[in-house]
N, C-alpha and C positions, 0 to 999 in steps of 0.2 A: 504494500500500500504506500508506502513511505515512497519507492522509487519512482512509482507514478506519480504521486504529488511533485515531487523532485524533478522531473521530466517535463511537468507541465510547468512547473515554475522557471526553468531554464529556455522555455520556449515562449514566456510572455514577455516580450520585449519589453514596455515599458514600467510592468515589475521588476527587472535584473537594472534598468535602466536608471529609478527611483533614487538609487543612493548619491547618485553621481552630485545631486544638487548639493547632498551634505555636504562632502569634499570642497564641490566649490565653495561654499559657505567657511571651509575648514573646521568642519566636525569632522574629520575621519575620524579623531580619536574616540567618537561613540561605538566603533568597530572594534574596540581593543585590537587593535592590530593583526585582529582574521580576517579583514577585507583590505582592498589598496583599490586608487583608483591608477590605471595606467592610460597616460597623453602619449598617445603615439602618433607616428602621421600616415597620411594613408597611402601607400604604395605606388598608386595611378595620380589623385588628385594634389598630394602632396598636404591635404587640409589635416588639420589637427582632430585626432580621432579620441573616444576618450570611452574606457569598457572600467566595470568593477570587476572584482574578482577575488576566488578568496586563496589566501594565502595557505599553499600544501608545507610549507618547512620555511625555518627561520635560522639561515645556517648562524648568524651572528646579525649585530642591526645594521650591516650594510650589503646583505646578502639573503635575499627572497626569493624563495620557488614557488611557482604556481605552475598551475592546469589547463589545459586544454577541454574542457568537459567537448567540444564541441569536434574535436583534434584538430587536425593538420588544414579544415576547411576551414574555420574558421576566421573571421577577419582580420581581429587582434592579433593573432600567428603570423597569417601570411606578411600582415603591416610590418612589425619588428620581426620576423625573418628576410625581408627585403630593405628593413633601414633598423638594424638595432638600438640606434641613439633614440630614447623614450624619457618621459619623469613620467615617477610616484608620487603619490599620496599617501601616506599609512601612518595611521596614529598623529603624530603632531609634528609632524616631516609635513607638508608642502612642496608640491613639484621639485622635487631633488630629481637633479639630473642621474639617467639609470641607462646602462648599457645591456640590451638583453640577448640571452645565448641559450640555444635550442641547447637541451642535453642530448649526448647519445642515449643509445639503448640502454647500454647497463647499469648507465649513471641513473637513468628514470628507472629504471625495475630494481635498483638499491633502495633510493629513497621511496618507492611507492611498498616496497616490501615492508620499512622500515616502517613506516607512518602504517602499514595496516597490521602491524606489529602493536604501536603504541594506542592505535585507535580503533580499534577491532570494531567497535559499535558504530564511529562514525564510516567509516570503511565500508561496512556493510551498507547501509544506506546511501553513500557514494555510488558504490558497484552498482547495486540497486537501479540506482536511477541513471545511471553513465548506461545500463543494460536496456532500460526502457527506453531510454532517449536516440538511442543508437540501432534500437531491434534486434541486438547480439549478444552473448556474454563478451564474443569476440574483439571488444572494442578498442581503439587505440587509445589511450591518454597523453599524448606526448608535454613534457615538462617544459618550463623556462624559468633560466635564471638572471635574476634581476641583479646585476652588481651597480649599489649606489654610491655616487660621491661623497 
């Protein structure tokens, strides 16, 4: 039940879309630091693109991994895999300049091992709904890492 909910809320744009105004306001830090906003720009138009997203690892506070729930198609991907130079928002950071880097395979299947390791319960519900959203257990999740200034 949990991943259908999950699945539908990943696919209502202007619900995923909602938190961005905090950020601009600079309330991230109502997210404790499990959400960021990422300023990317857009690949074709070059215009400043701007997605939420919740934070998969926090290797130290200038280095953030997040998820693809959407993978490899997804917009926010394609943009920073075609121009890495991005800024965050997280917590009480504002637009800090952040360079972002696709991880390999094994580097994402460490770190996703490791968090469904530590987060069994959230994990499941992740899977869950990354399974609904996708129509496979098959799904890709690919990673990025955020290295900020």
């Amino acid at each position: 039940m949990a991943g259908k909910v999950g699945a539908r809320v990943l696919k209502t744009r202007w619900l995923v879309r909602a938190p961005i105004a905090l950020f601009r306001c600079r309330l991230g830090f109502l997210f404790a630091g499990r959400v960021l906003l990422l300023e990317h720009l857009g690949r074709t138009s070059g215009k400043a693109r701007f997605v939420t997203l919740e934070v998969l690892s926090r290797i130290d506070p200038r280095e953030i991994v997040i998820a693809s729930g959407l993978g490899r198609k997804a917009q926010w991907f394609q943009n920073v895999e075609a121009n890495p130079a991005c800024r965050v928002s997280i917590g009480l950071r504002y637009r800090a300049k952040a360079v972002a880097t696709v991880l390999d395979v094994d580097e994402a299947s460490a770190l996703l091992a490791s968090y469904q390791k530590a987060h069994p319960r959230l994990w499941s519900v992740l899977d869950n709904a990354m399974t609904q959203l996708h129509g496979t257990a098959d799904y890709e999740l690919p990673l990025v890492r955020l290295d900020l200034d």
